[in-house]
C-alpha positions as CSV (number, residue, x, y, z in Angstrom):
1,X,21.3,0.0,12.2
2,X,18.9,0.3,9.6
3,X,19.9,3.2,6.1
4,X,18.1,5.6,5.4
5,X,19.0,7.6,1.8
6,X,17.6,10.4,0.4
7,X,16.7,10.1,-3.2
8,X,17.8,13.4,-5.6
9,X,15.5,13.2,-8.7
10,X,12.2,12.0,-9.7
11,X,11.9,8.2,-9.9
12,X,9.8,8.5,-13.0
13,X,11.6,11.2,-14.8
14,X,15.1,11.5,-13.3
15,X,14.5,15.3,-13.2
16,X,16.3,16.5,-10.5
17,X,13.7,19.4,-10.2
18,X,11.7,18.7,-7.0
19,X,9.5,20.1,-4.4
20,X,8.5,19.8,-1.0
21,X,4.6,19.4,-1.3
22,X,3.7,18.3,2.6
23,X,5.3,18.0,5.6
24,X,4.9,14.4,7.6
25,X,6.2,14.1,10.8
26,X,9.3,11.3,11.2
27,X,7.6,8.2,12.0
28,X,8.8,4.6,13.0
29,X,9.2,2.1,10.1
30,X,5.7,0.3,10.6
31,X,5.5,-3.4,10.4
32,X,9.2,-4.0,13.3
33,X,7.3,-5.5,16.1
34,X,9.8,-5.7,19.0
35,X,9.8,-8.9,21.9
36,X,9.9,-6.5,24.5
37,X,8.6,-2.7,24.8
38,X,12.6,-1.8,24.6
39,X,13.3,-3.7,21.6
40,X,10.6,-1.6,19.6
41,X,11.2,1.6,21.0
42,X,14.7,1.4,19.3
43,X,13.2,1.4,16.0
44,X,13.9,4.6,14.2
45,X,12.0,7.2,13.0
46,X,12.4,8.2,8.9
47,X,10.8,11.2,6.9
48,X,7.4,10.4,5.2
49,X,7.2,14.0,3.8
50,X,5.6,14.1,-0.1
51,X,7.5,15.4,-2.7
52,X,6.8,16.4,-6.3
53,X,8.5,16.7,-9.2
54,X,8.5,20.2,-11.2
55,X,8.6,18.1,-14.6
56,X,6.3,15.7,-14.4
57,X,4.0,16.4,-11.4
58,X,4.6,12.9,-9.8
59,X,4.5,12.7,-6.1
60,X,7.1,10.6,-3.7
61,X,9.0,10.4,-1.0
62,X,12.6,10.9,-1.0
63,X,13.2,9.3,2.1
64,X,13.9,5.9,1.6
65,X,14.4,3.1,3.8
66,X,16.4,0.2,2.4
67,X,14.3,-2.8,1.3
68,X,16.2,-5.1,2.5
69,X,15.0,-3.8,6.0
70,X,11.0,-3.5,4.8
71,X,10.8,-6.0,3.4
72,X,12.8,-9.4,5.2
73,X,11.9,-12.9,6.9
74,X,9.8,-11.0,9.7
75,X,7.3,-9.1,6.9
76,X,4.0,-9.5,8.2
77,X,1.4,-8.9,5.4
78,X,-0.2,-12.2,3.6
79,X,-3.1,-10.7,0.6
80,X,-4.7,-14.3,2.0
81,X,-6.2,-13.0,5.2
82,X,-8.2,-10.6,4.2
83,X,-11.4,-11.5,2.7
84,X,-12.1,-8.4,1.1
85,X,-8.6,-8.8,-0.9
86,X,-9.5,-12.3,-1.8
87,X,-12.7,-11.4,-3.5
88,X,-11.2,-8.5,-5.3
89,X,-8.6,-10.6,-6.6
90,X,-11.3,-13.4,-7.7
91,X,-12.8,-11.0,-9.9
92,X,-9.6,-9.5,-10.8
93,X,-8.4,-12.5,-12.4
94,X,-11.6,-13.2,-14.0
95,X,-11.8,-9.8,-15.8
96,X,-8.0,-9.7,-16.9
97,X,-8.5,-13.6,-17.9
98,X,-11.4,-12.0,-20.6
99,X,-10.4,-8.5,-20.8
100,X,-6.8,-9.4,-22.3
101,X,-7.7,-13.2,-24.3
102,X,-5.5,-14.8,-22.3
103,X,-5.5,-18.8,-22.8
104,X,-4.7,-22.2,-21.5
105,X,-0.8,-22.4,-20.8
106,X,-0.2,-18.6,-20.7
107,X,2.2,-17.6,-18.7
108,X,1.2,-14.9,-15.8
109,X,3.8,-13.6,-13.6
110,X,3.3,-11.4,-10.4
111,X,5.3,-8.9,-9.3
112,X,4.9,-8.8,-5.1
113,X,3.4,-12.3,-5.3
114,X,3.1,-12.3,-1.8
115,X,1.4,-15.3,0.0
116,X,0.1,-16.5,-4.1
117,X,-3.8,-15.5,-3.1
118,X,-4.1,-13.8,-6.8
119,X,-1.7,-16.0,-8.9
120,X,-4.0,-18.8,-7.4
121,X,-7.1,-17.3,-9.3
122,X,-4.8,-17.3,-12.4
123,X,-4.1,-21.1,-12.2
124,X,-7.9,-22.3,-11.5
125,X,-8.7,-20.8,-14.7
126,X,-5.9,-21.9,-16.4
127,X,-2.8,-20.2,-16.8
128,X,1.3,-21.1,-16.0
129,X,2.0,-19.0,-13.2
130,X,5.4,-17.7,-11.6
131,X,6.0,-15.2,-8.6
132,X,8.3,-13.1,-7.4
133,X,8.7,-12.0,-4.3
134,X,11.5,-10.6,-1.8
135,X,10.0,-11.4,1.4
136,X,11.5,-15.2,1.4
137,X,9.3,-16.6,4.7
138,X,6.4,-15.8,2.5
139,X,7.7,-16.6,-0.8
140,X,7.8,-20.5,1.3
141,X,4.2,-20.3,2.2
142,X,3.3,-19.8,-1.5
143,X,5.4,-22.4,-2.5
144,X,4.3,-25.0,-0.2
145,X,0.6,-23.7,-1.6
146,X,1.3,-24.9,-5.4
147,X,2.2,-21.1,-6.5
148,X,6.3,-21.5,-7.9
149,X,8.0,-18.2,-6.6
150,X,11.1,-17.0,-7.2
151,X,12.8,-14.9,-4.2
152,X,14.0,-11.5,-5.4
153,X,13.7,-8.2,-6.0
154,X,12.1,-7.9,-9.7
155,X,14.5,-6.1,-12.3
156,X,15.8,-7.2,-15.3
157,X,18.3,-9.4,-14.3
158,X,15.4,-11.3,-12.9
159,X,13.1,-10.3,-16.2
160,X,15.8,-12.3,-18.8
161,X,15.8,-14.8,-16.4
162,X,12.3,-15.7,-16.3
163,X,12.4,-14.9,-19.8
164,X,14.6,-18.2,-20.6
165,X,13.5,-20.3,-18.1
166,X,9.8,-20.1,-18.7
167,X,9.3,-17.6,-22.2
168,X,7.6,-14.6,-22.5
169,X,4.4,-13.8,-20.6
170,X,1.1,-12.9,-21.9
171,X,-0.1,-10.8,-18.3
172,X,3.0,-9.2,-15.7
173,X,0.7,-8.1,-13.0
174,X,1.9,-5.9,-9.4
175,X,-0.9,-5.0,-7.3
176,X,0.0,-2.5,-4.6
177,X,3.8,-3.0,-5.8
178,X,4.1,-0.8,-8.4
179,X,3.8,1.9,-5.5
180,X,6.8,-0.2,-3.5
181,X,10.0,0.0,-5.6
182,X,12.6,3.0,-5.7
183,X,13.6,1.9,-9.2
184,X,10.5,2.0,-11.4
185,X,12.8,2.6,-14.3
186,X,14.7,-0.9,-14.0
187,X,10.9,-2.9,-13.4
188,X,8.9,-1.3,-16.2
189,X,12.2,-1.9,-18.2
190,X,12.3,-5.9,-17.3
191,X,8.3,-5.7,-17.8
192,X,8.6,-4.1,-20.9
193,X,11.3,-7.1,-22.3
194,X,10.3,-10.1,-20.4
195,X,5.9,-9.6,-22.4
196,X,5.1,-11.2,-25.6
197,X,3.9,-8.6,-28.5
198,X,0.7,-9.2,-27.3
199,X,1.3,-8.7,-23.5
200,X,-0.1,-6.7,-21.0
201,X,1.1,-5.3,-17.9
202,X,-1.3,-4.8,-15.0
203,X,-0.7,-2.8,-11.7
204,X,-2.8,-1.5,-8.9
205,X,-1.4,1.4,-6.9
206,X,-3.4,4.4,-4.3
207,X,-4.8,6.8,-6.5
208,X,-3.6,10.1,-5.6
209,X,-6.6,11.4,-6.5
210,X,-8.7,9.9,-3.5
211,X,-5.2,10.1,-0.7
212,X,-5.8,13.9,-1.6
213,X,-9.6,14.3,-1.7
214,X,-10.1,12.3,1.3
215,X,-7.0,13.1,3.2
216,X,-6.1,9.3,3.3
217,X,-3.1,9.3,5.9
218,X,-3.2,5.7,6.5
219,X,-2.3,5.1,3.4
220,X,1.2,6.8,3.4
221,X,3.7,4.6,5.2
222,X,7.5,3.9,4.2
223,X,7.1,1.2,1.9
224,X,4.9,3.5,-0.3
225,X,7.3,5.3,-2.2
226,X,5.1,6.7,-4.9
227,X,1.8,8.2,-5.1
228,X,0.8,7.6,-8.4
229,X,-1.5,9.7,-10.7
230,X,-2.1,8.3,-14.1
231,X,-0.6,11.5,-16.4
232,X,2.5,11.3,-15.0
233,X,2.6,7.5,-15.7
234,X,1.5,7.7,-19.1
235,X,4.7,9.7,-20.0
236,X,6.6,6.7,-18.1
237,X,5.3,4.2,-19.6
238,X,5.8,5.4,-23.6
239,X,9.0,5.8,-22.1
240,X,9.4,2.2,-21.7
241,X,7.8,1.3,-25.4
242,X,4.7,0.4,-23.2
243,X,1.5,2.4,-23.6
244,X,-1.4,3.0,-21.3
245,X,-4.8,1.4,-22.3
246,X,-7.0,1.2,-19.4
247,X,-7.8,2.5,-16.1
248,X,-9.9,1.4,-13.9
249,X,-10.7,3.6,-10.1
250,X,-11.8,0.3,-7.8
251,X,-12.7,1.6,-4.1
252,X,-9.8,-0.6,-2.5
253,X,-7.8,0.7,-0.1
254,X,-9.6,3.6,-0.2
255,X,-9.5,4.1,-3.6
256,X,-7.3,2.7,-6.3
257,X,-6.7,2.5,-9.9
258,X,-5.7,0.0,-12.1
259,X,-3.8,0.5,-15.0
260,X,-3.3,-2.0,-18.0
261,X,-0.3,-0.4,-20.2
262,X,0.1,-2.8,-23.7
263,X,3.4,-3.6,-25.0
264,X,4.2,-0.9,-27.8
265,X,2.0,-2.3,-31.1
266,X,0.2,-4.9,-29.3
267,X,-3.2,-5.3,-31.0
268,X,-5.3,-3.2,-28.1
269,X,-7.4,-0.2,-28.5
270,X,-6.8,2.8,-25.9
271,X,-9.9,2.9,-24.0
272,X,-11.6,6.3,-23.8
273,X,-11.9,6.1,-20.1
274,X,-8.5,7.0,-20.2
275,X,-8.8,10.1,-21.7
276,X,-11.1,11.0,-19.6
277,X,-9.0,10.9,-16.3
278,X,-6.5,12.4,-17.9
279,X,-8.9,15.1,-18.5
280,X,-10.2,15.4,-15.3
281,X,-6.7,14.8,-13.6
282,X,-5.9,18.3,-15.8
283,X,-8.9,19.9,-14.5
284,X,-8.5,19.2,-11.1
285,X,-5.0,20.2,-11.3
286,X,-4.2,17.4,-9.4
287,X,-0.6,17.0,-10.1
288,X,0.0,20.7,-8.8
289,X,1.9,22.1,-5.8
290,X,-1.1,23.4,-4.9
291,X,-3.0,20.7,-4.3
292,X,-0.1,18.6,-2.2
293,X,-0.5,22.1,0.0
294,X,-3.9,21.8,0.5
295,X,-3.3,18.4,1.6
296,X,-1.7,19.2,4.4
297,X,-3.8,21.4,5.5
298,X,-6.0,18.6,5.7
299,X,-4.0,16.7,7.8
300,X,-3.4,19.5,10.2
301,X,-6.6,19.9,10.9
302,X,-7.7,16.4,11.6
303,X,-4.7,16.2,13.8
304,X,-5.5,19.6,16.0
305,X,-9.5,18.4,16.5
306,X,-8.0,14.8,17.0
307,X,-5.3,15.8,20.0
308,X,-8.1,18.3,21.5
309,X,-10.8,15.8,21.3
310,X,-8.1,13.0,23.1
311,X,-6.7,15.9,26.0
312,X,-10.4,16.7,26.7
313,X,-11.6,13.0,27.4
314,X,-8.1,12.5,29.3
315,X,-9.2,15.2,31.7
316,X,-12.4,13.5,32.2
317,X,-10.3,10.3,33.0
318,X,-11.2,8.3,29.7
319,X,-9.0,5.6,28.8
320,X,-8.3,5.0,25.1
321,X,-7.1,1.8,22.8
322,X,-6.5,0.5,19.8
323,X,-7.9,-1.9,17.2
324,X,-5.8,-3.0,14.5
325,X,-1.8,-3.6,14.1
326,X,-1.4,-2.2,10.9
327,X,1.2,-0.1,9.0
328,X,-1.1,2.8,8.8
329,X,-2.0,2.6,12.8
330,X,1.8,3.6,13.3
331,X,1.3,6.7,10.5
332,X,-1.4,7.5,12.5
333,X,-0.6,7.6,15.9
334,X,2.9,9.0,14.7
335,X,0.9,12.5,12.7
336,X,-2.2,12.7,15.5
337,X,0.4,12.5,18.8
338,X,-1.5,10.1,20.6
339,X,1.1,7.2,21.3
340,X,1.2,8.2,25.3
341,X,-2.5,7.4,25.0
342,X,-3.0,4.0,24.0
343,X,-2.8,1.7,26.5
344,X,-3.2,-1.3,24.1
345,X,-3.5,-2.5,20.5
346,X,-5.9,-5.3,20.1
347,X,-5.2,-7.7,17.0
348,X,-5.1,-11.6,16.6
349,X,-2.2,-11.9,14.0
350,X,-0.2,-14.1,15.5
351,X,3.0,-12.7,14.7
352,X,2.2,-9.6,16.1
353,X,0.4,-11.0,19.2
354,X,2.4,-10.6,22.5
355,X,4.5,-8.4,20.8
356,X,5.3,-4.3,20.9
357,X,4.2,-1.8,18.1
358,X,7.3,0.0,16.5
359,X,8.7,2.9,18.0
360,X,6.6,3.3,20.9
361,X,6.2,0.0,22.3
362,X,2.6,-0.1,22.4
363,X,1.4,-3.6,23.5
364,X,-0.7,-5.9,21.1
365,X,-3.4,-7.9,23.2
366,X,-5.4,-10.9,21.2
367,X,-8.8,-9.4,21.1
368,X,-10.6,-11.6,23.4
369,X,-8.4,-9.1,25.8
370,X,-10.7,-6.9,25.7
371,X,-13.0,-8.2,28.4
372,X,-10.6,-8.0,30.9
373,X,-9.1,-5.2,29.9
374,X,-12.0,-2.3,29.2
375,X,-11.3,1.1,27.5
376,X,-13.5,3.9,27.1
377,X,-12.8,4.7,23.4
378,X,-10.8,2.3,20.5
379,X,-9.0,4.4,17.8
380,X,-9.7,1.9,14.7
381,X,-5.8,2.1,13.2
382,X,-6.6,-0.7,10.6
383,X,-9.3,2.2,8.8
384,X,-9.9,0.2,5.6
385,X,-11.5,-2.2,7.4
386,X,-13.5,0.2,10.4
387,X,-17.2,-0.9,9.0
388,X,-15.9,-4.3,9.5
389,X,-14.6,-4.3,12.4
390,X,-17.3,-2.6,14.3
391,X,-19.5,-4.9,13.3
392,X,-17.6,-7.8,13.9
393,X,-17.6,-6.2,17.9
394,X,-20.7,-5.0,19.0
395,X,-20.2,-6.0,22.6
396,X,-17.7,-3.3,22.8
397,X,-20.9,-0.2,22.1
398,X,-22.8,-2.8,24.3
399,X,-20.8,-2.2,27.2
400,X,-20.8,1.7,27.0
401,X,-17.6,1.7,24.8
402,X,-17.3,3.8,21.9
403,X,-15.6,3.9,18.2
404,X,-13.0,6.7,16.6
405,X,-12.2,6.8,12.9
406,X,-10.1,9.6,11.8
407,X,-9.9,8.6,8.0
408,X,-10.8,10.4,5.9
409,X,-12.2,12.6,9.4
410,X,-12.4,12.5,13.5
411,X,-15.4,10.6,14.0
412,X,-16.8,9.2,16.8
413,X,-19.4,6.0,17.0
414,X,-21.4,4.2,19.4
């Protein structure tokens, strides 16, 4: 039996002031495949409802599944197998390596190291690199890749560690991590201790910005705790005697930012870019109640045209599947009330292959299934990569079939 807590105040203030912004329905924890269609059907249900603090403005959820559960031996996600990922973190690497004037023998250490695809780019260029990582199967795979990776949790315990085994680092980077953690506080903390005076830390989170303009529901899932905005954060980070000096919006994931925050009277100018979304995060009012509200009208909408649009093509006898095991498939079918409808998931990760999506025991076929096993519409679940993916299948329009996106809208293709 999995716990399930509820947080009380704001994990980047501690104000205890908070506010329900939008209403998520309960939906299964994402990435617990199950052998058999029983199996995953007993995997709970937890809150993904958005919260935001009165103080600050941050948004979060309060709901929190332990980590231990997200994120152990069976975690699926590797950064290496997904092309798009490995070219952004080639060029990644390449502008931090000049941005910052890092050198030969720096250390660079990864919060969320994951499979070691970005530390990689860090060592071809030239830099001592160390990861950490809790998800130990794929802390192993890094390892036996040449990428040294310490299994844990990053705080910092784990910080002073590092700090005595291998010195202080010139670049701590997190990408899509900083997003992961209940306790920010302790990370940017062990950040914060474990740079040199010189050092940077790099993150990459969702930009609340884009989940709200283009009603990005695939994108909130339980291991996304926080929804970050940069004004909020730059209060956290002077906080932590770090300050912001960059951001950068990168179209990611739908759209991200990263953030470089220096090491309080490191030698770096503040970029005015940064003032400038700070600006237009003011302007927008887009750390307000009001715009969290609006949100969810949003998602109500796409979720009323989505059911109608799925009860009128069941009348007609149309069959419907789906393309894509991914965290944000379960968010999906969870919000739009479509899991009785999918016969299928087609995906060829093989450790999700054969197996049974979480909570509703939906069966995952290899894709070559598809031939023998013909639907009249495929939902794409894995939406950041729906131009991709229809490409990569145009047998399936060939054969009368036809395409449903429904982020950031309900649209049809084919």
């Amino acid at each position: 039996m999995i716990k399930i807590t509820k947080r009380t105040v704001c994990r980047l203030c501690d104000s205890p002031e908070l506010e329900l912004g939008c209403h998520i329905h309960g939906t299964p924890v994402a990435e617990k495949y199950g052998a058999t269609r029983a199996e995953a059907r007993c995997v709970p249900d937890s809150p993904l409802d958005l919260y935001r603090c009165r103080d600050c403005g941050h948004v979060q959820l309060l709901d929190l599944v332990e980590a231990g559960f997200l994120f152990d031996e069976h975690y699926t996600y590797r950064s290496g197998q997904t092309e798009a990922i490995i070219r952004h973190f080639q060029e990644y690497a390449k502008e931090a390596w000049e941005k910052w004037g890092l050198q030969r023998g720096d250390l660079v250490v990864e919060i969320g190291s994951n499979d070691g695809t970005l530390l990689k780019e860090f060592q071809k260029l030239g830099a001592k690199v160390l990861g950490v990582d809790p998800a130990s199967t794929i802390a192993a795979e890094a390892v036996a890749a040449g990428v040294e990776t310490i299994v844990a949790f990053f705080d910092e315990k784990v910080a002073a560690k590092i700090k005595a085994s291998h010195g202080e680092a010139k670049l701590v980077v997190a990408n899509n991590v900083f997003a992961h953690s209940d306790n920010l506080q302790t990370i940017a903390a062990g950040v914060s201790d474990l740079l040199r005076a010189d050092g940077v830390f790099m993150f990459e989170v969702s930009y609340l910005q884009d989940v709200l303009e283009k009603c990005l529901l695939g994108t909130i899932f339980h291991e996304h705790f926080s929804y970050h905005a940069v004004t909020p954060l730059a209060r956290f980070m002077r906080r932590n005697a770090m300050e912001i000096v960059d951001v950068k919006r990168v179209g990611i994931q739908g759209g991200s930012i990263i953030v470089s925050a220096k090491k309080a009277g490191a030698p770096y100018a503040v970029d005015k870019g940064v003032a400038a979304i700070l600006r237009a995060e003011s302007e927008s009012q887009l750390n307000t109640l009001g715009r969290l509200q609006d949100f969810e009208r949003m998602l109500r909408k796409l979720c009323d045209e989505t059911k109608a649009f799925v009860e009128k093509a069941k009348n007609e006898g149309k069959t419907f599947g789906g393309f894509g095991a991914a965290r944000s498939g379960t968010t999906l079918i969870a919000q739009l009330g479509i899991a009785d409808d999918i016969d299928f998931i087609l995906d060829n990760h093989p450790d999700k292959v054969g197996r049974f999506s979480a909570g509703y025991g939906i069966e995952v076929l290899p894709v070559s299934s598809l031939a023998e096993r013909p639907v009249d519409y495929l939902f794409v679940f894995a939406w950041v990569h729906a131009k991709n993916i229809i490409a990569a299948n145009p047998g399936f329009v060939a054969g009368g079939g036809k395409w449903i996106t429904c982020v950031p809208k309900l649209e049809v293709t084919g």
